[in-house]
Structure formats: C-alpha cells, structure tokens
N, CA, C and O atoms as a Tinker XYZ file with bonds, in Angstrom:
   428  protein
     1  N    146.590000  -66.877000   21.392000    73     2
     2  CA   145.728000  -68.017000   21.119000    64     1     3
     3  C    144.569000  -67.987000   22.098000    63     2     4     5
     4  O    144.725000  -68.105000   23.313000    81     3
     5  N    143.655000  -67.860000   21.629000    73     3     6
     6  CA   142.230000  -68.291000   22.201000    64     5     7
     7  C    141.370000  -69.535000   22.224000    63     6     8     9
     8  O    141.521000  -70.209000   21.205000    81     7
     9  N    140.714000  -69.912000   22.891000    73     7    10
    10  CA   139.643000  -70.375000   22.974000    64     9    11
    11  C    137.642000  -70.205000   22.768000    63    10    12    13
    12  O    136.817000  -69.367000   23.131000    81    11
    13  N    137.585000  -71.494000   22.008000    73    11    14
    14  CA   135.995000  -71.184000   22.051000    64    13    15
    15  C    135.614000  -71.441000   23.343000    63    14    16    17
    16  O    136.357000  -72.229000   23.929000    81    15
    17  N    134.427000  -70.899000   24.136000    73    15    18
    18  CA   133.591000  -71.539000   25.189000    64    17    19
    19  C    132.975000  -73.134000   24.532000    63    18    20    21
    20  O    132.873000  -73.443000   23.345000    81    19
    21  N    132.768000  -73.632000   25.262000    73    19    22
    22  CA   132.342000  -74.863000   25.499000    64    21    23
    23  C    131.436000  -74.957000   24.605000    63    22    24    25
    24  O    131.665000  -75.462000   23.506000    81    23
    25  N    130.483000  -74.565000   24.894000    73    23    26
    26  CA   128.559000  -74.302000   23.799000    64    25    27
    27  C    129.104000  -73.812000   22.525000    63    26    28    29
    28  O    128.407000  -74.071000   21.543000    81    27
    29  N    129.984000  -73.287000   22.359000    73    27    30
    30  CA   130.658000  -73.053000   20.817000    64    29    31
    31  C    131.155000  -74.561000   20.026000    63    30    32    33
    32  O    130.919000  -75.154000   18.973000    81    31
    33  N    132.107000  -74.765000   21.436000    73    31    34
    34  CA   132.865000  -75.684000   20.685000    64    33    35
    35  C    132.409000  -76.713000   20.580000    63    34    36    37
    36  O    133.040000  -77.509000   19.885000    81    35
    37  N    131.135000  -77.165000   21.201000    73    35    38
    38  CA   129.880000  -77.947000   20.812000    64    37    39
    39  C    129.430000  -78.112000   20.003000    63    38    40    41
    40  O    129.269000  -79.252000   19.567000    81    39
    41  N    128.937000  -76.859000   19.314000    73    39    42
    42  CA   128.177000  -76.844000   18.330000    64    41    43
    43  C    129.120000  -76.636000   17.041000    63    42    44    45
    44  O    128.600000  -76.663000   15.925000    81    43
    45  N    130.632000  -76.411000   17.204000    73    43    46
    46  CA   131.286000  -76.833000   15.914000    64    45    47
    47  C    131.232000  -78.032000   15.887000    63    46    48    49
    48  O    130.744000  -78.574000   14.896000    81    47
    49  N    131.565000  -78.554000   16.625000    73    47    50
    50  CA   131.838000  -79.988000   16.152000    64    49    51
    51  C    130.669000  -80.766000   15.770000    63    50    52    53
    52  O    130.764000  -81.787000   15.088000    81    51
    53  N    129.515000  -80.275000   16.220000    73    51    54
    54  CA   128.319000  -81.041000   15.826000    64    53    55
    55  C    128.024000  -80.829000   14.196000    63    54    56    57
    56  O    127.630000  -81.686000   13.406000    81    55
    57  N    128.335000  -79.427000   13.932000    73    55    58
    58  CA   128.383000  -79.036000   12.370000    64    57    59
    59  C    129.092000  -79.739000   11.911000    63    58    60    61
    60  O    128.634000  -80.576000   11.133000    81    59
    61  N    130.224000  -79.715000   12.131000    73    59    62
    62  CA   131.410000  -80.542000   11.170000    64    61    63
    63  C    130.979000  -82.157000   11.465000    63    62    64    65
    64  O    131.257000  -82.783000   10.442000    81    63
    65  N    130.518000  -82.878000   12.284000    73    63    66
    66  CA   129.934000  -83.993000   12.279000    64    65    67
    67  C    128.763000  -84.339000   11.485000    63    66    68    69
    68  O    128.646000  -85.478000   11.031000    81    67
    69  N    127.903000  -83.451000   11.289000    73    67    70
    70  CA   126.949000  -83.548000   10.437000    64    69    71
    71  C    126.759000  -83.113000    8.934000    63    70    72    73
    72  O    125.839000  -83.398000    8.168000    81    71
    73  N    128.273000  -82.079000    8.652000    73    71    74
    74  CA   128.695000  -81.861000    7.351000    64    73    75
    75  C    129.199000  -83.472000    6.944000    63    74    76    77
    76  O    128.895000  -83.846000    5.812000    81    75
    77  N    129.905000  -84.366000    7.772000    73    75    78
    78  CA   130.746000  -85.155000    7.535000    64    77    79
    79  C    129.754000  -86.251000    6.964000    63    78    80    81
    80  O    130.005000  -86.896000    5.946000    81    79
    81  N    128.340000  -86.431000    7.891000    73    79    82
    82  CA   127.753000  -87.334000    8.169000    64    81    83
    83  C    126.456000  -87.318000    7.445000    63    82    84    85
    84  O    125.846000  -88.375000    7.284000    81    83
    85  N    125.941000  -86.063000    6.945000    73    83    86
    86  CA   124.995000  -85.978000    6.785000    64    85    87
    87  C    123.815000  -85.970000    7.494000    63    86    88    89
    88  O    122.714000  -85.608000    7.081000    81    87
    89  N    124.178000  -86.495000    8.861000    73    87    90
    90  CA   122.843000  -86.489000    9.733000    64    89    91
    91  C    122.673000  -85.098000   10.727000    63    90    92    93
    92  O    123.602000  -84.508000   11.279000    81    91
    93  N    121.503000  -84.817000   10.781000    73    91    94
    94  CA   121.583000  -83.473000   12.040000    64    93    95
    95  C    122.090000  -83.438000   12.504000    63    94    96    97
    96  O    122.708000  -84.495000   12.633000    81    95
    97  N    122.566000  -82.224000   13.409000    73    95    98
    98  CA   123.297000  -82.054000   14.696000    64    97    99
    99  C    123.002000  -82.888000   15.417000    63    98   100   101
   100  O    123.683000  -83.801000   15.885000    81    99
   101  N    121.340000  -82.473000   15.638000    73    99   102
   102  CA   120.898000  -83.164000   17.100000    64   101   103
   103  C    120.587000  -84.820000   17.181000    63   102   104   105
   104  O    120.215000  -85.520000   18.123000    81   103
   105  N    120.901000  -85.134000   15.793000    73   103   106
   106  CA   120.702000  -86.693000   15.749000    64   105   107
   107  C    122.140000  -86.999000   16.015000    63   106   108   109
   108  O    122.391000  -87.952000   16.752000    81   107
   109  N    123.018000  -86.366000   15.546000    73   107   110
   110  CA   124.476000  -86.274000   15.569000    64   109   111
   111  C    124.659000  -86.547000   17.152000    63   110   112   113
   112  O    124.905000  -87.745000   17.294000    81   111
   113  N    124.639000  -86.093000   17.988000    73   111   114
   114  CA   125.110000  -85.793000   19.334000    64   113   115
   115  C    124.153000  -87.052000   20.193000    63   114   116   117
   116  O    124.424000  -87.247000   21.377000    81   115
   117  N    123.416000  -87.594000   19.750000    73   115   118
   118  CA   122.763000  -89.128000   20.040000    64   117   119
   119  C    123.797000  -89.985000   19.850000    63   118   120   121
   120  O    124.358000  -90.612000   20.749000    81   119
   121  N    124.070000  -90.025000   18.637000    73   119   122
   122  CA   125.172000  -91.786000   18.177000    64   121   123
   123  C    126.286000  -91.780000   19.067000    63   122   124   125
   124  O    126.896000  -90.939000   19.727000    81   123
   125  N    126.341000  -92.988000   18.861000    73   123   126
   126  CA   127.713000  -93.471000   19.983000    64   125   127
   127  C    129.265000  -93.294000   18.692000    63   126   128   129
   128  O    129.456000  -93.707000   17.548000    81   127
   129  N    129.991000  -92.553000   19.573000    73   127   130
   130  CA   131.116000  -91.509000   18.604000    64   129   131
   131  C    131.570000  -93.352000   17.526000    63   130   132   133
   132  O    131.583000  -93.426000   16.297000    81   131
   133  N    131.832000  -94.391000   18.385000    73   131   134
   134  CA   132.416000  -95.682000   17.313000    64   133   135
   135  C    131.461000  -96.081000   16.682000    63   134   136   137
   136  O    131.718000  -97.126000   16.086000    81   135
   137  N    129.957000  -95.529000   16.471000    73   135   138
   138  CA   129.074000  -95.918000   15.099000    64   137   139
   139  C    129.410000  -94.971000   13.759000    63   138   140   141
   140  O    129.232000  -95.343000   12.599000    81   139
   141  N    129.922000  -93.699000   14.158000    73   139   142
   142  CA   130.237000  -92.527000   13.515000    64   141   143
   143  C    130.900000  -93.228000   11.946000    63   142   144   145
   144  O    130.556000  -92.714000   10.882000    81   143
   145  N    131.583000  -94.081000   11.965000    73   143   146
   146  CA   132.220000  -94.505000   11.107000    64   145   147
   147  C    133.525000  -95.157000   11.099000    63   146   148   149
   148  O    134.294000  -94.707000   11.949000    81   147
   149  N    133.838000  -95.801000   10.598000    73   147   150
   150  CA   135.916000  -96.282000   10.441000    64   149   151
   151  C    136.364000  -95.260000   11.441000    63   150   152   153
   152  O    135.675000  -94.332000   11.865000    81   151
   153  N    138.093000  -95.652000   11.897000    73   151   154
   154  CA   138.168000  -94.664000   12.554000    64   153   155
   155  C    138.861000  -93.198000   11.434000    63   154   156   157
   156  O    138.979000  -92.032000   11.811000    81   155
   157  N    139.209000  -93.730000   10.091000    73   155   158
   158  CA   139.475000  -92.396000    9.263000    64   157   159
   159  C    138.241000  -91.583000    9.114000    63   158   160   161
   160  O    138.457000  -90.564000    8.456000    81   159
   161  N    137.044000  -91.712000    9.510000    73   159   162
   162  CA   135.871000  -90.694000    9.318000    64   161   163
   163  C    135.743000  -90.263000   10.461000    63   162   164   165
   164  O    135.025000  -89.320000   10.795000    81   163
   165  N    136.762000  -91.236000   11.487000    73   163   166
   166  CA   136.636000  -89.878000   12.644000    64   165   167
   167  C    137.732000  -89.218000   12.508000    63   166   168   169
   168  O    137.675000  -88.019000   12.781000    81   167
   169  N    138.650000  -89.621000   12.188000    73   167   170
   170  CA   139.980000  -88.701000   11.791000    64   169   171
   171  C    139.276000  -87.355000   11.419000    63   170   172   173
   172  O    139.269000  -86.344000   12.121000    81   171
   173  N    138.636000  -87.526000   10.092000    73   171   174
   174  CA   138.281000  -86.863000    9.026000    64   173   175
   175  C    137.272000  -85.834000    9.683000    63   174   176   177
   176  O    137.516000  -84.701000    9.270000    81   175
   177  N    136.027000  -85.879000   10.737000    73   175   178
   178  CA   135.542000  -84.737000   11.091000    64   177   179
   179  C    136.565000  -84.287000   12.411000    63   178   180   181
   180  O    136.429000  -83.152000   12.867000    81   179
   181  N    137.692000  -85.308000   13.065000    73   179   182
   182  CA   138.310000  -83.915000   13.834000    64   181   183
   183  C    139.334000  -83.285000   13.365000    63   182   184   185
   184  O    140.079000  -82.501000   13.953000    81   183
   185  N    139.366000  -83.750000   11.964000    73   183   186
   186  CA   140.578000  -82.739000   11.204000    64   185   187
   187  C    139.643000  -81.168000   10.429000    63   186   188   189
   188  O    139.979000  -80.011000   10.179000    81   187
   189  N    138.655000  -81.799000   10.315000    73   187   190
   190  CA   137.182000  -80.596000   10.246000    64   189   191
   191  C    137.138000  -79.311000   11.198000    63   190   192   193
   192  O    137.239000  -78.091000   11.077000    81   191
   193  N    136.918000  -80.318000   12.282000    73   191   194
   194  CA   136.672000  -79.631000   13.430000    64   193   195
   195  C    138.223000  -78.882000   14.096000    63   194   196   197
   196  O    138.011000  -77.729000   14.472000    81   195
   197  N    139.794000  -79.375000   14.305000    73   195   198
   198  CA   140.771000  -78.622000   13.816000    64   197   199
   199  C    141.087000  -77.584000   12.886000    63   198   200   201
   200  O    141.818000  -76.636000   13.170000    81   199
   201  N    140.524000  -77.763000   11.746000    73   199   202
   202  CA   140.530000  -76.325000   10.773000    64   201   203
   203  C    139.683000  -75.270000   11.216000    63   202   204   205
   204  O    139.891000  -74.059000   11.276000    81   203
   205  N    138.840000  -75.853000   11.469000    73   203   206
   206  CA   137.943000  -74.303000   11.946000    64   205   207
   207  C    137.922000  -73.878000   13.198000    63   206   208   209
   208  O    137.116000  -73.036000   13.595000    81   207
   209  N    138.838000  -74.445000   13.948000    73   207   210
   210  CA   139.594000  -73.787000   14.922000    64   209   211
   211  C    140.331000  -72.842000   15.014000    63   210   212   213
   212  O    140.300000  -71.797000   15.664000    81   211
   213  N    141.412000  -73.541000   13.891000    73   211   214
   214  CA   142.646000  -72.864000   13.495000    64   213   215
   215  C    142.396000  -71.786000   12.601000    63   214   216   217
   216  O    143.340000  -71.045000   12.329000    81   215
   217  N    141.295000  -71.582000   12.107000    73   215   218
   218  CA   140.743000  -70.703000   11.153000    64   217   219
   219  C    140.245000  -69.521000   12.139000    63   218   220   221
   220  O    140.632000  -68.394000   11.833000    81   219
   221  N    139.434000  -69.651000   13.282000    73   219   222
   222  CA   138.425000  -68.809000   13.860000    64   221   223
   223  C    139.291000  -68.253000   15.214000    63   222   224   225
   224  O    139.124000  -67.173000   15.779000    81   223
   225  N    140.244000  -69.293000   15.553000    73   223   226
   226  CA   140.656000  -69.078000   16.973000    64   225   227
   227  C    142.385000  -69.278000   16.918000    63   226   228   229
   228  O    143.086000  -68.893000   17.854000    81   227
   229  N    142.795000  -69.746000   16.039000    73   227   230
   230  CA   144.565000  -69.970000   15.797000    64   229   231
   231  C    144.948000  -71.280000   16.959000    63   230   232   233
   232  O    146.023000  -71.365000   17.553000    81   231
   233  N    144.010000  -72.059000   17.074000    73   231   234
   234  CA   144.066000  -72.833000   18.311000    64   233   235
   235  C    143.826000  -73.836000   17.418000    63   234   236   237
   236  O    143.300000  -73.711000   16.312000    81   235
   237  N    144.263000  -74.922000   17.975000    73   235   238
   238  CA   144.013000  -76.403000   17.505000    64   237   239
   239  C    144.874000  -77.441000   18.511000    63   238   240   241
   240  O    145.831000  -77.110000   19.211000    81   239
   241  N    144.249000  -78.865000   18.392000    73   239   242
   242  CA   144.983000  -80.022000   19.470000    64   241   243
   243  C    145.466000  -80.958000   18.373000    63   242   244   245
   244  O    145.210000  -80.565000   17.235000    81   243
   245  N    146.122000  -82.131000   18.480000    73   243   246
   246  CA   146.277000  -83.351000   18.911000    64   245   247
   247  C    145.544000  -84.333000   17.821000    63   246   248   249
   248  O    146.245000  -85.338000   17.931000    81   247
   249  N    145.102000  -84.470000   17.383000    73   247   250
   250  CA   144.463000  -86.146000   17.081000    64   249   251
   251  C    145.152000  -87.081000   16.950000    63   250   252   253
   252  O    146.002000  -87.290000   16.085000    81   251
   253  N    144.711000  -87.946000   18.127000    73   251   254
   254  CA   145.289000  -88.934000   18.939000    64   253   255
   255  C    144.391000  -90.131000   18.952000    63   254   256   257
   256  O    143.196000  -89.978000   18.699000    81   255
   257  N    144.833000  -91.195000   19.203000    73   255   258
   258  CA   144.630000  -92.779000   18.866000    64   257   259
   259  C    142.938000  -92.615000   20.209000    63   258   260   261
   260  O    141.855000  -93.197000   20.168000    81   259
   261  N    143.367000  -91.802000   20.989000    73   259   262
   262  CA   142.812000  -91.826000   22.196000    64   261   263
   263  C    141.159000  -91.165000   21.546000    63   262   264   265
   264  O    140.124000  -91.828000   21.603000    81   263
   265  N    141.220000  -90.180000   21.135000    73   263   266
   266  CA   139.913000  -89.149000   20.321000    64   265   267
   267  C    139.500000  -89.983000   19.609000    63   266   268   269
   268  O    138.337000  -90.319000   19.836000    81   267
   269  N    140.245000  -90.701000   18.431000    73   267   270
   270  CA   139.266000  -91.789000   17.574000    64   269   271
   271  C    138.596000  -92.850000   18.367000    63   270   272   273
   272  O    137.484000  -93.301000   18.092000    81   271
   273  N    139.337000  -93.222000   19.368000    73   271   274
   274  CA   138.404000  -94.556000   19.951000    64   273   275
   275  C    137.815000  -94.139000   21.556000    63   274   276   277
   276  O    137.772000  -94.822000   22.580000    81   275
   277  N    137.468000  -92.975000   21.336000    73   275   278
   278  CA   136.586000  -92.701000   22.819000    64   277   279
   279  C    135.209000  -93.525000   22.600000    63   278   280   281
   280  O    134.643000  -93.608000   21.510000    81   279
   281  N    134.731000  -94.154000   23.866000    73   279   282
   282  CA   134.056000  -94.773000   24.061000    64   281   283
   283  C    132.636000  -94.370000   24.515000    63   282   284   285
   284  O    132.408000  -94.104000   25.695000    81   283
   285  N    131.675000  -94.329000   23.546000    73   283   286
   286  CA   130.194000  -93.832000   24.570000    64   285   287
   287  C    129.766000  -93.137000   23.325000    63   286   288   289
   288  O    130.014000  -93.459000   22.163000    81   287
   289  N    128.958000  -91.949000   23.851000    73   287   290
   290  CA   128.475000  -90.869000   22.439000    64   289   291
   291  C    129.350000  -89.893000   22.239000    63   290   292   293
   292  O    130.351000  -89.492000   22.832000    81   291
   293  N    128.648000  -89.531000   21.081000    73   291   294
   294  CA   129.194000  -88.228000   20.240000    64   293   295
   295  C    130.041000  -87.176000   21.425000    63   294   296   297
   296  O    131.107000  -86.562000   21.376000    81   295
   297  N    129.193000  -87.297000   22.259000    73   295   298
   298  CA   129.122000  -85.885000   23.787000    64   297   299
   299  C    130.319000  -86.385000   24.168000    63   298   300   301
   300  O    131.282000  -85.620000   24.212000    81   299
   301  N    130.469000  -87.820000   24.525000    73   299   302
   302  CA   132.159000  -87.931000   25.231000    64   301   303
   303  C    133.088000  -87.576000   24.180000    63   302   304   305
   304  O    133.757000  -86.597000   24.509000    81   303
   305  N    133.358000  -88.017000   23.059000    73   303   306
   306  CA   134.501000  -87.351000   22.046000    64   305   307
   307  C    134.469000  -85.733000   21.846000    63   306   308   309
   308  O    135.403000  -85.009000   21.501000    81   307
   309  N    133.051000  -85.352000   22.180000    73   307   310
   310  CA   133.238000  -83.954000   22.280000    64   309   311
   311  C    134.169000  -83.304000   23.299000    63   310   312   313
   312  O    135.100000  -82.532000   23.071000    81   311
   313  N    133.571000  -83.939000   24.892000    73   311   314
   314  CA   134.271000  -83.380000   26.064000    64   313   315
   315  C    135.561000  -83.710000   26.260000    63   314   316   317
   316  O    136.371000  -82.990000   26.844000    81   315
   317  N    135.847000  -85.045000   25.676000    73   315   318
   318  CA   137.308000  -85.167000   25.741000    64   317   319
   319  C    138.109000  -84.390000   24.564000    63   318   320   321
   320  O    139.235000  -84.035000   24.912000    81   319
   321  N    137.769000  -84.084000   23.334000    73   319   322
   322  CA   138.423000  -83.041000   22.476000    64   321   323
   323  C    138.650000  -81.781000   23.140000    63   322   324   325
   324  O    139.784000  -81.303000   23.141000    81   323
   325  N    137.522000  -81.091000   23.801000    73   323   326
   326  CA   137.643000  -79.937000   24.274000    64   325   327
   327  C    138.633000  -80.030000   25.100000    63   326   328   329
   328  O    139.613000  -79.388000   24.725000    81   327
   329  N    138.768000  -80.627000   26.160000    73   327   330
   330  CA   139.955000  -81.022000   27.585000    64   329   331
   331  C    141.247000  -81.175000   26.756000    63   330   332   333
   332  O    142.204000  -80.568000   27.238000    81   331
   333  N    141.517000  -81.944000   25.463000    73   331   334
   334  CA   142.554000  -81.596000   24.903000    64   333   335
   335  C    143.326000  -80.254000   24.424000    63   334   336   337
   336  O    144.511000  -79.947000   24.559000    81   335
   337  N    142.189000  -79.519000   23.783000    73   335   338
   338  CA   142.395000  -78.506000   22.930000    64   337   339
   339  C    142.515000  -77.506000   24.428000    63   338   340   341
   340  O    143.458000  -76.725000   24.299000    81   339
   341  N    141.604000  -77.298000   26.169000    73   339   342
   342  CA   142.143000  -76.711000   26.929000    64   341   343
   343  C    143.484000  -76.818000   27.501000    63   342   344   345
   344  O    144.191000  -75.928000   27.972000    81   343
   345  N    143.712000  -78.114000   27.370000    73   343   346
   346  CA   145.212000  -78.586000   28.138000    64   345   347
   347  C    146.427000  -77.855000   27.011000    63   346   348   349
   348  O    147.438000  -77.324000   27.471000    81   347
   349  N    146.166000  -77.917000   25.540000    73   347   350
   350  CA   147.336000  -77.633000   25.049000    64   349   351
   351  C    147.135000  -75.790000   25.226000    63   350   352   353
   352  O    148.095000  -75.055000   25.459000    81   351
   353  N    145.909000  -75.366000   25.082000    73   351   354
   354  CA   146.670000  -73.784000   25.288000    64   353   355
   355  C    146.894000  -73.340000   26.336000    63   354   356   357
   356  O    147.197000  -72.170000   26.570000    81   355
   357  N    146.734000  -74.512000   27.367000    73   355   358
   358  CA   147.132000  -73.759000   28.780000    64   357   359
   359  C    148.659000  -74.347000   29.308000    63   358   360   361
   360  O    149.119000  -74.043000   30.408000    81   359
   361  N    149.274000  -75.132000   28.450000    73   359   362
   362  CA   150.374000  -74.999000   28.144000    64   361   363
   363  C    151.316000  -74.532000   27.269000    63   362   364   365
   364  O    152.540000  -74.510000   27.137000    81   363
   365  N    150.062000  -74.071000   26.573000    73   363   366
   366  CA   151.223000  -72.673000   25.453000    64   365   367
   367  C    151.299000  -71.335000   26.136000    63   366   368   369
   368  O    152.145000  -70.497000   25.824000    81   367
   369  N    150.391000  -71.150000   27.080000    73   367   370
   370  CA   150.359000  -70.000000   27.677000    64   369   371
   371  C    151.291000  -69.865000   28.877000    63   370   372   373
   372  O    151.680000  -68.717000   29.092000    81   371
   373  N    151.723000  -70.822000   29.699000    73   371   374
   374  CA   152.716000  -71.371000   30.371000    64   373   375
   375  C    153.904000  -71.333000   29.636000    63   374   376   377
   376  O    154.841000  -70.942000   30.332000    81   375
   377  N    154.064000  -71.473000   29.025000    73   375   378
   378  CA   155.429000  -71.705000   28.135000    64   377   379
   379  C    155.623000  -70.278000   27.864000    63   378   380   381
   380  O    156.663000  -69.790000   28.305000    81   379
   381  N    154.577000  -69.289000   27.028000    73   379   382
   382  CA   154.963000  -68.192000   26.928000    64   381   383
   383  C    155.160000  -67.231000   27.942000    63   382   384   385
   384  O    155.586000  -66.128000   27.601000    81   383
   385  N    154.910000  -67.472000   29.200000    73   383   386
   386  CA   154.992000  -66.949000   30.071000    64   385   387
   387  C    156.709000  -67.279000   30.773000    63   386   388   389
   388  O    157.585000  -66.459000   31.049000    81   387
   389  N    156.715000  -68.166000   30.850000    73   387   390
   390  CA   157.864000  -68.990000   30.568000    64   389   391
   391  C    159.479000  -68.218000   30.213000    63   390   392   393
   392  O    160.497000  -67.858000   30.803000    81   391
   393  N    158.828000  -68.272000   28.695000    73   391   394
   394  CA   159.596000  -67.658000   27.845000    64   393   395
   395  C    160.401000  -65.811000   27.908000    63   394   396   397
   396  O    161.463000  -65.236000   27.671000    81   395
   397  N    158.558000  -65.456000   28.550000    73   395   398
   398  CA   158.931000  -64.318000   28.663000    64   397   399
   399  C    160.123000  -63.699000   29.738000    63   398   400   401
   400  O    160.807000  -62.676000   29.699000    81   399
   401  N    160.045000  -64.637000   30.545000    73   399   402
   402  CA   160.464000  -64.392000   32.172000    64   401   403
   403  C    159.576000  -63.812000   32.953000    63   402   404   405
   404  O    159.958000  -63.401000   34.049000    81   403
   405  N    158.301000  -63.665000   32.585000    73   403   406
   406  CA   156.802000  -63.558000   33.627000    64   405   407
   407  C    157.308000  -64.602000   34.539000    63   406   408   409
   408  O    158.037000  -65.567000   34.309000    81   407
   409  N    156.574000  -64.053000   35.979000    73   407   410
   410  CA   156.315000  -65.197000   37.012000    64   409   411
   411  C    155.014000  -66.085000   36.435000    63   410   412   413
   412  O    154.114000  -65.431000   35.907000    81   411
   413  N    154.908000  -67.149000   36.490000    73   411   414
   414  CA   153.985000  -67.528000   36.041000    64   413   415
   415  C    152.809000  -68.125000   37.341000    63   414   416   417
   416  O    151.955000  -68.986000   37.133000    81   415
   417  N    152.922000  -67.785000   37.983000    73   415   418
   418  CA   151.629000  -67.775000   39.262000    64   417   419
   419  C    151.005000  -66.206000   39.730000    63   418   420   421
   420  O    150.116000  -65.735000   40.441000    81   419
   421  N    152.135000  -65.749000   38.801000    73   419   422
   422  CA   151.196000  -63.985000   38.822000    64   421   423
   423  C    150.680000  -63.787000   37.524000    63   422   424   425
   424  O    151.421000  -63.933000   36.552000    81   423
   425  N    149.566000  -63.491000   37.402000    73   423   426
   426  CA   148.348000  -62.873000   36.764000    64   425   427
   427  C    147.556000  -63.818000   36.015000    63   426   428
   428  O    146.532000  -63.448000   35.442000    81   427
C-alpha cells in the first residue's frame, strides 16, 4: 500500500470536489468545507475521493463523523483527510511488520 504525496492528494480531492460540485478547483479550495453541502454531499465527494485512491494507490481511510464536520475551508478537510489516510497506512505497515516478525524500529 502506497501513498499519494500531499500536492497529489490535493489536487484529487479538489477534482472530485468540483466533479461533485460543479465549481472549479480553485474556487473549490476557497469555500468553507460546511458550505460544500448537507453532510451526505460531503460523504459523497469523500467516498469520490476514497475510490480513486483505492483505484490508483490500494489505499483508502475512514469516513468519519469527524471529516464531514471539519470546521474552516475546503484546505482543512483536505489536511485532516490526508493525516487520516497517513495514520491508517502507517499502521498497516506496523502491523505488517508485526506480522511478519520484522523488528519494527529497524528499517
């Protein structure tokens, strides 16, 4: 399991926000994430933005009560999605390490 860099995973989600929304990216990444819509239209672009994760990278997080009602702009539901989606593969990678019987403070 991989990860996008940051500026990737930016600019998916701004796509899938603006597929969702119809509005530009860059108007996209202005609005405050609770004007975006109900919270099922935010469901709905981070279940967007989950598929083409899971499509491009086999990685995906969480959507949580916490992601629909982040507070501020577009940019905070972004940075806090990303911190999700880092936290869970850096505990799948732990685990598989884990699993393996790797030390897991070596390499």
């Amino acid at each position: 399991m991989k990860r996008p860099d940051f500026d990737i995973f930016r600019e998916m989600f701004l796509n899938c926000l603006s597929r969702c929304t119809g509005h530009e990216p860059d108007v996209c990444a202005e609005i405050k994430w609770s004007e975006v819509g109900e919270p099922g239209i935010r469901k709905e672009i981070l279940e967007a933005v989950k598929g083409e994760l899971q499509e491009n990278y086999g990685a995906g997080f969480e959507i949580n009560s916490r992601l629909l009602s982040v507070e501020g702009p577009v940019e905070s539901a972004i940075i806090q999605t990303f911190h999700e989606l880092s936290t869970i593969i850096l505990m799948e990678k732990i685990n598989a390490k884990i699993k393996s019987g790797s030390n897991v403070f070596n390499n």
